[in-house]
C-alpha positions in Angstrom: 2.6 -11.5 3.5 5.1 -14.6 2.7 3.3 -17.8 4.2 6.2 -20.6 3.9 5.2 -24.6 3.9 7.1 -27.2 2.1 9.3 -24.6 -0.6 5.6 -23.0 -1.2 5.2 -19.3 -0.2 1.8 -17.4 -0.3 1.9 -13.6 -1.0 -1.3 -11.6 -0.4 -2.2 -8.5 -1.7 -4.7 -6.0 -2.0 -6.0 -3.2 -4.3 -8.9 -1.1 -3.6 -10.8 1.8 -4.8 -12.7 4.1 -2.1 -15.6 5.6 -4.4 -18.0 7.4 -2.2 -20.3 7.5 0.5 -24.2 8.5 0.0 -26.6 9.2 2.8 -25.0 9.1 5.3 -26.9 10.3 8.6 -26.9 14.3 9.5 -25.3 15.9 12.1 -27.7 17.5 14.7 -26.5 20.7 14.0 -27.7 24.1 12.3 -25.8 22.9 9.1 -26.7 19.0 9.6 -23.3 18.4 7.1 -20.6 16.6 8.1 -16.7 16.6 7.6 -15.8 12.8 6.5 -12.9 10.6 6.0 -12.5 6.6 5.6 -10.3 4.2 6.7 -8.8 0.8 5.8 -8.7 -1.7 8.1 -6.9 -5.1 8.9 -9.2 -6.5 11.3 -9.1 -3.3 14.2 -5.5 -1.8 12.7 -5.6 0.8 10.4 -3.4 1.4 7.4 -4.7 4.1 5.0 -6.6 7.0 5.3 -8.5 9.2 2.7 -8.8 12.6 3.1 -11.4 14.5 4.6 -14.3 15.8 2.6 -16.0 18.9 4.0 -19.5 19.7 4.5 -20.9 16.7 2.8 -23.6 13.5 3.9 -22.3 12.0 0.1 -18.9 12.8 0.4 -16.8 11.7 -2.8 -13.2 10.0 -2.3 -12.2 8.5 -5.4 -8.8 7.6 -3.9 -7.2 4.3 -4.6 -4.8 2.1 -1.8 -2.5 -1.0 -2.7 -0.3 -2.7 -0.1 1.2 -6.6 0.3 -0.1 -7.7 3.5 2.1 -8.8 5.8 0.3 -10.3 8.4 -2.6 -12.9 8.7 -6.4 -11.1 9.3 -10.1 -12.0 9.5 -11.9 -9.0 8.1 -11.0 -6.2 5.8 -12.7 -3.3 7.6 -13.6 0.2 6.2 -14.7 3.1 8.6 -16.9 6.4 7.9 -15.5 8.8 10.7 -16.7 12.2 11.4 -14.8 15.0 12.6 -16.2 17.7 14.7 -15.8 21.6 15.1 -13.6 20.7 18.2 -11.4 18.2 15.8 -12.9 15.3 17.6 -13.3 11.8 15.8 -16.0 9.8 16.2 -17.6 6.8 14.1 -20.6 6.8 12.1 -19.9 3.3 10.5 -18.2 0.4 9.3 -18.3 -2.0 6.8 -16.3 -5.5 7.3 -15.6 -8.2 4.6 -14.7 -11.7 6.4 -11.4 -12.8 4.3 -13.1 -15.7 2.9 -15.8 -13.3 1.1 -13.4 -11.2 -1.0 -14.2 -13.4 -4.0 -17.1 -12.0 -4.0 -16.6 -8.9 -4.9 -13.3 -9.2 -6.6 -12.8 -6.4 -9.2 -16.4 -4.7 -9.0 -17.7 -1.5 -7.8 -19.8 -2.7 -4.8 -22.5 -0.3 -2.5 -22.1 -1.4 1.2 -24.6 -0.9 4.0 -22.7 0.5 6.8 -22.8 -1.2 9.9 -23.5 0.4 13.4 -19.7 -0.2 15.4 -20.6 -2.0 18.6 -17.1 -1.6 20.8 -17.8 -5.7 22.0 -18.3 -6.6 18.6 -14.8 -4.9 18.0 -12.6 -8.1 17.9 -9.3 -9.8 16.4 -6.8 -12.5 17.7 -6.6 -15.7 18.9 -6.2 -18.0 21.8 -4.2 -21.1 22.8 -5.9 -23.3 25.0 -5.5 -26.7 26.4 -8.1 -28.5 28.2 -7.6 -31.8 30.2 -10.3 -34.3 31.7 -9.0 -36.2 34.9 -10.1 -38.6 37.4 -9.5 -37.8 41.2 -10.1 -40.2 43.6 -11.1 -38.6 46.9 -10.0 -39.8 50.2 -13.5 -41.7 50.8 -12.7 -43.8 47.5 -15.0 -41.8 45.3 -14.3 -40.8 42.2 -14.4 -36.7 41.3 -13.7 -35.9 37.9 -11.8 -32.8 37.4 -11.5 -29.8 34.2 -7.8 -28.9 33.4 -8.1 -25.4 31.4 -4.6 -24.2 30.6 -4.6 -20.8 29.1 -1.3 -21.3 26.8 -0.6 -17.9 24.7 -2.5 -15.4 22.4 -1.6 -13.6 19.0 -2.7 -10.6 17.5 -4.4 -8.6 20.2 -5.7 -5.1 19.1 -3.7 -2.1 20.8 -6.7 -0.3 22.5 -5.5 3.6 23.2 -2.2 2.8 22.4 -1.2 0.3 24.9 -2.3 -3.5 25.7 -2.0 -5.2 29.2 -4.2 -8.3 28.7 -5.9 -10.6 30.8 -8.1 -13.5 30.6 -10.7 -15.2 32.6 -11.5 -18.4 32.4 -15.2 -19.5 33.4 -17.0 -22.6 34.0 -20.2 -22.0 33.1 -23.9 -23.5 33.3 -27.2 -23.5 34.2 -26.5 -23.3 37.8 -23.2 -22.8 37.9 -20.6 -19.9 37.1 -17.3 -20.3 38.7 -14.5 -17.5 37.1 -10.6 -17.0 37.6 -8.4 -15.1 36.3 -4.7 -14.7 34.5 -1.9 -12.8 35.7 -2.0 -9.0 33.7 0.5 -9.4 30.9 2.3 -5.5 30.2 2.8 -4.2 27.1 2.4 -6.6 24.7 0.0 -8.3 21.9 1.3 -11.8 21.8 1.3 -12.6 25.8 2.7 -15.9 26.9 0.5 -16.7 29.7 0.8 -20.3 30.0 -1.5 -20.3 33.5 -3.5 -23.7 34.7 -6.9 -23.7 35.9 -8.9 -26.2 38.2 -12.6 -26.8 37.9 -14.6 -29.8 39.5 -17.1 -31.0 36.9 -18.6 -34.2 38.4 -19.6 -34.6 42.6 -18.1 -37.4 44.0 -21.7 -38.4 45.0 -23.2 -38.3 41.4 -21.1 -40.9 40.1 -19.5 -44.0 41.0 -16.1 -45.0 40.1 -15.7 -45.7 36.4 -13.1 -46.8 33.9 -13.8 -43.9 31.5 -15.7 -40.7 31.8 -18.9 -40.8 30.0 -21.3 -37.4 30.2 -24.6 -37.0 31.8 -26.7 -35.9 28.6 -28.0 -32.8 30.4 -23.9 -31.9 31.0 -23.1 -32.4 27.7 -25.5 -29.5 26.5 -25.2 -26.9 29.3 -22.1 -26.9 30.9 -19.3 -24.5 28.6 -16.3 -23.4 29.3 -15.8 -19.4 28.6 -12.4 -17.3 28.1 -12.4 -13.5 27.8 -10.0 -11.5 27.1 -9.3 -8.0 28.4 -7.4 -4.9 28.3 -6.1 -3.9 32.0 -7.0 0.4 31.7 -6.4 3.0 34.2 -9.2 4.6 33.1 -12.0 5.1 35.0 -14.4 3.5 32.4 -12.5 0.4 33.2 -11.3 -2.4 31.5 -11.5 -3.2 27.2 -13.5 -6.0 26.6 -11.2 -7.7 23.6 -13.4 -10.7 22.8 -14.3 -14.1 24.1 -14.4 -18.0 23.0 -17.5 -20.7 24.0 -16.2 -24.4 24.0 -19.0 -26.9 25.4 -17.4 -29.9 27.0 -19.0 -32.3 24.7 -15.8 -31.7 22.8 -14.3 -34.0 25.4 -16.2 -37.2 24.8 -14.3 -38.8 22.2 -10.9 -37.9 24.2 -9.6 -36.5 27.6 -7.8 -34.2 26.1 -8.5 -31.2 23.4 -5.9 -28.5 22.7 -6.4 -26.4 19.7 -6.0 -22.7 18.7 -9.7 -20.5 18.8 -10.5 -17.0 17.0 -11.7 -14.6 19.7 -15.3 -13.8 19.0 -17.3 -10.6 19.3 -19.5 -10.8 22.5 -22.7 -12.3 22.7 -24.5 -10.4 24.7 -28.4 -10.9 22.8 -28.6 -6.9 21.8 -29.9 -6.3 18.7 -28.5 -4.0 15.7 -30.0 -0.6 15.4 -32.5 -0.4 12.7 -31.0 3.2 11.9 -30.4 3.5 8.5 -26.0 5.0 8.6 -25.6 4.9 4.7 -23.6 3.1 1.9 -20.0 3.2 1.0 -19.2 2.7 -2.7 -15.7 -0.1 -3.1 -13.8 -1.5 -5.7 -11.7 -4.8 -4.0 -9.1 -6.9 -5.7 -7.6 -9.3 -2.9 -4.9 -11.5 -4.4 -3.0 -14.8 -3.3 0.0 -16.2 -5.2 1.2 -19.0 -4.3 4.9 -19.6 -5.4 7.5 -22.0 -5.4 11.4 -21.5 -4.8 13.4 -19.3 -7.7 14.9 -23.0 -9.1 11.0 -24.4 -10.4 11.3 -21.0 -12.6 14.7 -21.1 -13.7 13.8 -22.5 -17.3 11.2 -20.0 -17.9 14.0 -17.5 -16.2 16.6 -18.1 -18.9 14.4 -18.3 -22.2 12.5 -14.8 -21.3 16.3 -13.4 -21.3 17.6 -14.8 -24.3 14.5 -13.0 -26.0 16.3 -9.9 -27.3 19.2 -12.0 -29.2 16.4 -13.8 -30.9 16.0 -13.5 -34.5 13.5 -12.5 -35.6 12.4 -11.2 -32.1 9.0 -12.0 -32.9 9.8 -15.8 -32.0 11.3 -14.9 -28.6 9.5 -16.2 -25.6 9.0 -12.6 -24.4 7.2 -11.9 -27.9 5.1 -14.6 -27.6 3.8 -14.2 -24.4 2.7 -10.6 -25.3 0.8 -12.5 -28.2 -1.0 -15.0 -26.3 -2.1 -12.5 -23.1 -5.2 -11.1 -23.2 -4.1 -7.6 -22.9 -0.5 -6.4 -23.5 -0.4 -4.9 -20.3 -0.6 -8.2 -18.4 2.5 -9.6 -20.8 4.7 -6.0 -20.1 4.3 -5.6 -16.5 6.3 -8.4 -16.0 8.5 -8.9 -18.3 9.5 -5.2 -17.4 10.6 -6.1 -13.8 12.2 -9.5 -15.2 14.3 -7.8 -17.8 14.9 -4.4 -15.3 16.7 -6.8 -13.0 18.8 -8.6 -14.9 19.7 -5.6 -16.6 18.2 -6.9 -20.5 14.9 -4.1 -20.7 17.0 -2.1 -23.2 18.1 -4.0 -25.7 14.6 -6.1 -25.8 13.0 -3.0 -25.9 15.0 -2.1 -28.8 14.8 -5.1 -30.5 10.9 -5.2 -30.8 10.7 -1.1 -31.1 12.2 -1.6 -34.2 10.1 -4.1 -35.7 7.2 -1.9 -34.8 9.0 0.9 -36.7 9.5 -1.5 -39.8 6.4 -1.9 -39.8 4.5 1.0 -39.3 4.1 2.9 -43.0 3.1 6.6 -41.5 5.6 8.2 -39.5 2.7 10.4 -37.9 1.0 7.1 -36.6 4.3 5.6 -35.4 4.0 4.2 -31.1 0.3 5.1 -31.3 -1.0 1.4 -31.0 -0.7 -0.2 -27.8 1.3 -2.5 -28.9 3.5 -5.2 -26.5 6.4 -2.5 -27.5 4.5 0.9 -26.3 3.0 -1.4 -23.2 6.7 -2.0 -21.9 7.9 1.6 -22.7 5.4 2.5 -20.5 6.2 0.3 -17.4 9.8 0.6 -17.9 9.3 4.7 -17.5 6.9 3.9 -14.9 9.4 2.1 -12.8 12.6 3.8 -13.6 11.0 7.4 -14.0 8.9 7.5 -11.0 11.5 9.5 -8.4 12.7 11.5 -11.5 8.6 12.6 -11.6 8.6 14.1 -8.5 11.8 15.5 -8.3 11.3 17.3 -11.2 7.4 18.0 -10.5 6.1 17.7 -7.2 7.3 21.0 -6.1 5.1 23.1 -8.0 2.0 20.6 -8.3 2.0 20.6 -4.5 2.5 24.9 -4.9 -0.6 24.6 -7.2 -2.8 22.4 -5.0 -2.1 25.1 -1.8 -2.7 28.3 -4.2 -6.0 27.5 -5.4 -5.6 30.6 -8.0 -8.4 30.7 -10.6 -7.2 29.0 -14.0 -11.0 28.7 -15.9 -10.5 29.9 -19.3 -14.0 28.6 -20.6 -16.1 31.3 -20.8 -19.4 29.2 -20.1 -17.4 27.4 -16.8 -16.6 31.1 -15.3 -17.6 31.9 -11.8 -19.4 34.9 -10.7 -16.4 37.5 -9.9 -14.0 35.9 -11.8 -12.1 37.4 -15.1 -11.2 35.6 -17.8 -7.9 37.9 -18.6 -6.2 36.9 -15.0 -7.3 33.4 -15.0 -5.7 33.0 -18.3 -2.4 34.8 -16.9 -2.4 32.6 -14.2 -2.9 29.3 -15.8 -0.3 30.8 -18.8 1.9 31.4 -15.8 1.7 27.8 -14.5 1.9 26.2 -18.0 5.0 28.3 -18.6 7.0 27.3 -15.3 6.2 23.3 -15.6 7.1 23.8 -19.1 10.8 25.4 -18.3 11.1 22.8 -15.6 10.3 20.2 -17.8 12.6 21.1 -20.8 15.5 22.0 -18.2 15.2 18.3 -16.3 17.2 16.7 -19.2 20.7 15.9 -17.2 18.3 14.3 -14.2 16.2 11.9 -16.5 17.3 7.9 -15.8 20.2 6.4 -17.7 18.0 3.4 -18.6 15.4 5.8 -20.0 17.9 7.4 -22.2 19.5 4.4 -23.4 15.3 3.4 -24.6 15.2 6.9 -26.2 18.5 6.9 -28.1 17.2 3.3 -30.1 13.6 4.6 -30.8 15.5 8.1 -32.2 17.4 5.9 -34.3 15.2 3.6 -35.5 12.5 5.9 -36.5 15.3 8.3 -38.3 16.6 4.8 -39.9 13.0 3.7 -41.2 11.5 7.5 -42.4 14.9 9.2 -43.7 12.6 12.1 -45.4 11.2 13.2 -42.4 13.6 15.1 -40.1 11.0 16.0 -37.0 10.5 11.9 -36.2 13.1 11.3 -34.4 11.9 13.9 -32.1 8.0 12.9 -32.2 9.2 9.2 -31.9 10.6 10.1 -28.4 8.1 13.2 -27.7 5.2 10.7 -27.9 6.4 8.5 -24.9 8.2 11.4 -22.6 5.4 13.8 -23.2 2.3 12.2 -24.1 2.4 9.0 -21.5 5.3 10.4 -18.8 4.5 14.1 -18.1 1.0 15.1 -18.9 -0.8 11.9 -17.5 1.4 12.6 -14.1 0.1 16.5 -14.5 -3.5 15.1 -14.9 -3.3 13.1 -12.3 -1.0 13.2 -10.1 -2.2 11.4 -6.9 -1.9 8.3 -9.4 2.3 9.1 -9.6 2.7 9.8 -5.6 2.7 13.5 -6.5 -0.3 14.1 -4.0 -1.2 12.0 -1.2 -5.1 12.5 -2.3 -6.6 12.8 -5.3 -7.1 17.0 -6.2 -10.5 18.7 -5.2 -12.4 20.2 -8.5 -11.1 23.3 -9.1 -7.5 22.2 -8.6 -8.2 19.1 -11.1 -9.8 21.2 -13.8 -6.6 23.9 -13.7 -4.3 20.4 -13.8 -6.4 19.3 -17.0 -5.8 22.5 -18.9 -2.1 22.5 -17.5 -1.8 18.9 -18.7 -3.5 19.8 -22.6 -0.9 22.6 -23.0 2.4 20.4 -21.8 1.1 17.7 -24.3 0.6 19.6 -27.2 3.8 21.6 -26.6 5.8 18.7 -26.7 4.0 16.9 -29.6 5.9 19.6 -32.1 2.8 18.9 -34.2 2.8 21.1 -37.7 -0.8 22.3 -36.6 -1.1 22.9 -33.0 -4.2 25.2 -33.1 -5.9 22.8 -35.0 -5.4 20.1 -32.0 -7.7 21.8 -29.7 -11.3 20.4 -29.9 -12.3 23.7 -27.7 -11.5 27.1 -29.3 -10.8 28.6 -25.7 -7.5 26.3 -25.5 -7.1 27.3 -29.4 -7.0 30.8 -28.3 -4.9 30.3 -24.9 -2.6 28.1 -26.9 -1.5 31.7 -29.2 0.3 32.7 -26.0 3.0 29.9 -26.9 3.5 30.1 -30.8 6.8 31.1 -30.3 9.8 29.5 -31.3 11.5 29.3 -28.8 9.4 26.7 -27.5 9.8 24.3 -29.7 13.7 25.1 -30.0 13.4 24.0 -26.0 11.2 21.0 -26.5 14.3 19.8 -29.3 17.0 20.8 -26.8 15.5 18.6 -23.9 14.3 15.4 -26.4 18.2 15.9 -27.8 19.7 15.8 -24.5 17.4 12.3 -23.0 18.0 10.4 -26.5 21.6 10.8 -27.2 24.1 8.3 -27.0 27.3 8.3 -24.3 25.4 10.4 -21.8 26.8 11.3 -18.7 26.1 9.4 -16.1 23.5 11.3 -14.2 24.1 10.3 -10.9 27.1 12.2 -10.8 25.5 15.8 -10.9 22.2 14.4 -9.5 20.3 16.5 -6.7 19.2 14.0 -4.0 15.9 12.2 -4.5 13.3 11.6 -2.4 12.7 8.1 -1.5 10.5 8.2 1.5 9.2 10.3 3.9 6.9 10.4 7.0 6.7 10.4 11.1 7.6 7.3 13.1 8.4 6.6 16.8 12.4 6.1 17.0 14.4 5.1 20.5 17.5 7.4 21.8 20.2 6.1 20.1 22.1 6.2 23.8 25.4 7.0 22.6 26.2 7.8 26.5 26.8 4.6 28.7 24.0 5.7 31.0 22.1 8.2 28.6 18.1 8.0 28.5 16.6 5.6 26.2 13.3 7.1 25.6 10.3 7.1 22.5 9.9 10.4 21.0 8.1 11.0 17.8 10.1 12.0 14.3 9.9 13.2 10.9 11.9 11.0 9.0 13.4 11.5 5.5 15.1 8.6 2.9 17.0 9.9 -0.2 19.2 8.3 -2.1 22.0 10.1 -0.3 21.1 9.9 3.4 18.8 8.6 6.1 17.9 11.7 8.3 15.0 12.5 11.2 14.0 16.1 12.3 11.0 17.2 14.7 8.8 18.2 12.5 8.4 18.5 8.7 11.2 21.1 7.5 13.3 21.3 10.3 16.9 20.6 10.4 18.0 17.1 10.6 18.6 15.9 14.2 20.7 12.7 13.0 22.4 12.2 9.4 22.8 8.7 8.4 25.0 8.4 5.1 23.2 5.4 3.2 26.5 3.7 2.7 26.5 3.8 6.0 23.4 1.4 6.4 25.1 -2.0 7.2 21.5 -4.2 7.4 17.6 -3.3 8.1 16.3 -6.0 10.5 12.2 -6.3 11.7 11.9 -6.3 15.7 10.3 -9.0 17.7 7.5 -8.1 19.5 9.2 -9.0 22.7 12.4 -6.8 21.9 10.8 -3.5 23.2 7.2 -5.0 23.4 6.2 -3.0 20.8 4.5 -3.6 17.7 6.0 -2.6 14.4 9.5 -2.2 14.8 12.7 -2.5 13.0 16.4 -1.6 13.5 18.8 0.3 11.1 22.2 -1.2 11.7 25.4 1.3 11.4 29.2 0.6 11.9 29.1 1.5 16.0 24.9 1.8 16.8 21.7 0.5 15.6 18.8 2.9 15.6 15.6 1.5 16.6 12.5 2.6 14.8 8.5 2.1 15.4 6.5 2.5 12.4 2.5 3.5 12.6 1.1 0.3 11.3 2.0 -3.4 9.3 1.8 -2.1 6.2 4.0 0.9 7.1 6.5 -1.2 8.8 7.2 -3.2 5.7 7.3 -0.4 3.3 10.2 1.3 5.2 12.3 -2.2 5.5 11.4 -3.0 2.0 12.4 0.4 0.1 15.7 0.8 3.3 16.8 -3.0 1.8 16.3 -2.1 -2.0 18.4 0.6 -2.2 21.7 -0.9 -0.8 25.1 1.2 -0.3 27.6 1.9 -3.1 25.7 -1.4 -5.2 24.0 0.6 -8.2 25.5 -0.9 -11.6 24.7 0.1 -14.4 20.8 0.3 -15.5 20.0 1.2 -12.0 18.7 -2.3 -10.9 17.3 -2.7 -7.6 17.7 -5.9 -5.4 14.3 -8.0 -4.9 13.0 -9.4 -1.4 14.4 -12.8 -2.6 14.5 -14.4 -5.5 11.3 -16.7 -5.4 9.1 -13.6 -4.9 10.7 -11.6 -7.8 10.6 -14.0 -10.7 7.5 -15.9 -9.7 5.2 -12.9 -8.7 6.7 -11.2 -12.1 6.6 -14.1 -13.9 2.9 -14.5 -13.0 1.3 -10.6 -13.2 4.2 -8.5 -11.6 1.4 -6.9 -9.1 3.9 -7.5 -6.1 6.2 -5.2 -7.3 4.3 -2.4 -8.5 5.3 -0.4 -5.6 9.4 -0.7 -6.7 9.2 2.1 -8.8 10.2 4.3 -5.9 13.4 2.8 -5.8 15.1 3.9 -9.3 17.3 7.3 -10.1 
């Protein structure tokens, strides 16, 4: 979330790891197991959710979730929820971390008691309010002093069962004394304006006698308390959502007759206790980040040195060099100085420049990019950013086919399960190695220009530096493409947005023999056999001593390190950007045509902009993406609705309601980065604005890890 005040904008960010639950309570059932998923919370929205894990009270997640946040909160929330033979949800617990706490546990693996969920205690948002002390001077001459409580606005209700009509009441309260009124319903919104003034007599004309200035009874000061709560108007039987309340005392009136100020709503205090019950622990890793950055001009000096760094001689006393040297790790330096030098369109010949030192210096070609040096570390990134859509064009097909399958791959004789035979699993796993392996070598034309271009100077730098040894300028490439592009994406591909959840067991340990064969395959090693620590891969590995393998593992490192390539986005199959349901408005094309909500399955390549009914059916609108004139975020009080945004076109603008905040901005973000008919060469992608991109990569480039969804 951008925060701006005085040229200084705060971006927050978050990272966290879901490890497990342990313990949690049984189900009073014959099985006593329960079926378990978690959520992440911003205060009571929710904006990721883990998959379920079946017949378990320690039920493993091990899934990871990064998002900016765009929008203030109070707590970071996690809840257990357990879902029952009828599909019904309910909660077994929660743990919340107050915004201020995150410190705390910044970058640790943390067990957290889970809390009982108390539907009062259930609160976010906060008030407006204006109160005013008067004198009123009665008709007898006495003096009655009078409590002006003017209920201005609220912010950041929670939607309760997807609506929110709130209220508020407004109470005078003390020890023998409770006098309540009440706000006008406010439909359909989070933010209401209510703006409503309420009268209370504090003082009896015959208590006091006329005075200059108001002074308190000290029995006043402590009892009397004026008390707001806010509801949810339901149609429900069970009536209306309690949404959370504020206390003032009026002793916060004795230095001045009037007090206006905005309050956090509070959980209710209603003096129950916490059940004792013991609900279990959730295991979580939290980074929570704030970066605080000035406008793109403060960086400008820093701007122009880093990109004058690859026509420095040697490179090794660039400014980009340096600051690889004086990081901690590499990785902090090449993250971003990768997004930097993508942008301005420099990454290649940089990357070239101190490749080639690394090659000059490295004395064994069999040991050449095996460090991880500042060169292999931006490699890396770079294929990370600019590779990511080519990934699962090229592999998410058939890792999602192998996920669904579940056929039996176990070719270790001591891992074999009762029934199973070791001649089909090895035919099935040989079967799966073989297709990702003919996809792989056949991908060639569809792999990024600016990957290519990174390839072509480490072929020719490495053939330049070991002239005797005519398969390094293929392991010089094969040790990047293979070894830290395909097979860690294989391995894992939840990590690559090739799986929305991490792989249950079986399916991982099939995906780790997959990923050893693609790896050694490509690594055209003299002794491939010899590789294998286990002699069952040794053996399974005879099935591909052929040839013609390694002829097709030459042909496809040939084709991605060449020089004068085609452009590939001339021949290029359309790539998926995005996908996923949102609520979208008729468009109305008819003067008087219905303009109702209905649910779709939207779809963003880098050709078109479509929505269906469901996943897989045909496209009920087309939208060319050169025909995407501007993506603009929705008030509130457009459609009072939360969450939306328009797409603009030439004669309409579609209106669109994503599921949550974080949702919202990923959909505006990745619509605005890819901008019609504006792709020059090296693929660069256009930043938020300027003061985000260079400070946030300037500083540790975490802002923008989510950008490599927007490259060919």
């Amino acid at each position: 979330m951008a925060v701006e005040e005085e040229g200084l904008r705060v971006f927050q960010s978050v990272r966290i790891k879901i490890g497990e639950a342990k313990n949690l309570p049984s189900y009073p059932g014959p099985t006593k197991m329960r079926d378990c998923y978690c959520t992440v919370n911003l205060d009571q929205e929710e904006v990721f959710r883990t998959k379920i894990v079946e017949k378990s009270l320690c039920p493993f997640y091990g899934e990871d979730f990064y998002c900016e946040i765009p929008r203030t909160f109070r707590h970071l929330s996690f809840y257990i929820f357990d879902r029952d033979v009828f599909r019904r949800d309910s909660i077994i617990g929660k743990v919340a971390i107050r915004k201020e706490d995150l410190q705390k546990y910044h970058n640790r693996d943390t067990w957290f008691q889970l809390q009982h969920v108390d539907a009062d205690s259930e609160v976010q948002g906060k008030v407006h309010l204006e109160l005013r002390l008067s004198e009123v001077i009665t008709d007898t001459g006495a003096v009655c002093h009078k409590l002006a409580t003017r209920i201005l606005e609220c912010q950041g209700l929670p939607i309760v069962n997807g609506q929110c009509d709130p209220y508020a009441t407004v109470t005078l309260a003390g020890p023998f004394r409770s006098e309540a009124k009440k706000t006008k319903v406010k439909k359909k919104t989070n933010n209401p304006q209510f703006d409503e003034v309420f009268y209370f007599e504090v003082t009896r004309p015959c208590s006091y006698s006329r005075k200059s200035h108001f002074d308190f009874e000290e029995e006043d000061v402590d009892k009397l308390e004026i008390r707001v709560d806010l509801w949810n108007a339901s149609n429900l039987k069970f009536g209306d959502e309690f949404l959370g309340e504020l206390r003032i005392p009026l002793k916060v009136l004795q230095q001045s007759s009037c007090y206006e100020a905005w309050y956090f709503l509070q959980p209710r205090d209603n003096g129950k206790s916490p059940k004792p019950d013991d609900l279990g622990s959730l295991r979580l890793n939290v980074v929570y980040t704030e970066d605080h950055v000035f406008s793109s001009d403060y960086y400008s000096p820093l701007r122009d040195l880093l990109l004058k760094s690859a026509d420095v001689e040697p490179v090794s006393a660039s400014a980009a060099h340096i600051l690889g040297e004086v990081c901690r790790e590499k990785q902090e330096a090449a993250v971003p100085l990768v997004r930097l030098l993508l942008h301005y369109g420099c990454v290649v010949p940089f990357i070239s420049a101190i490749a080639s030192a690394e090659v000059k210096r490295t004395q064994d070609p069999n040991t050449i990019f095996r460090g991880n040096s500042l060169a292999s570390k931006c490699i890396d990134e770079t294929m990370k950013l600019a590779g990511m859509h080519y990934l699962q064009v090229t592999l998410k097909p058939v890792i999602e086919e192998i996920c669904q399958s579940h056929r039996p791959c176990e070719i270790d004789p001591v891992k074999l399960k009762d029934g199973e035979n070791l001649e089909n699993n090895m035919e099935n796993l040989r079967q799966y190695v073989d297709r990702i392996f003919t996809i792989i070598t056949k991908s060639g034309v569809s792999c990024p220009t600016v990957m290519c271009d990174i390839f072509f100077s480490l072929r020719e730098a490495a053939a330049k530096r070991f002239q005797d040894d005519l398969d390094v300028r293929y392991t010089a490439v094969s040790s990047f493409i293979f070894l830290r592009f395909f097979a860690p994406a294989i391995l894992s591909p939840s990590l690559f947005q090739l799986t929305p959840h991490h792989t249950d067991l079986q399916t991982s340990r099939t995906l780790t023999l997959i990923s050893k064969t693609i790896q050694t395959l490509g690594s055209l090693s003299k002794s491939k056999s010899a590789s294998f620590k286990e002699s069952y891969m040794a053996t399974f590995y005879e099935f591909f001593n052929e040839q013609k393998y390694a002829d097709a593992v030459k042909n496809f490192l040939d084709l991605i390190s060449s020089s004068g390539r085609s452009d590939p986005r001339s021949i290029e199959q359309p790539i998926l950007l995005k996908e996923g349901f949102m609520i979208k408005r008729a468009q109305g094309r008819k003067r008087f045509g219905m303009k109702n909500f209905k649910k779709r399955w939207f779809r963003l390549t880098n050709h078109e902009f479509t929505y269906q009914k469901s996943k897989g059916d045909q496209p009920l609108c087309c939208i060319p993406i050169e025909n995407i004139l501007a993506v603009e975020r929705l008030e509130e009080e457009s459609f009072r609705m939360k969450n939306m945004f328009q797409v603009i076109q030439p004669e309409r603008a579609l209106y669109i309601q994503a599921n949550n905040c974080v949702e919202a901005r990923d959909w505006i973000d990745v619509l605005t980065k890819w901008p019609p008919g504006k792709h020059p060469a090296g693929h660069r992608w256009r930043p938020r604005d300027g003061a985000h991109l260079l400070a946030l990569q300037l500083l540790h480039g975490q802002a923008g890890e989510d950008a490599g969804g927007l490259w060919q």
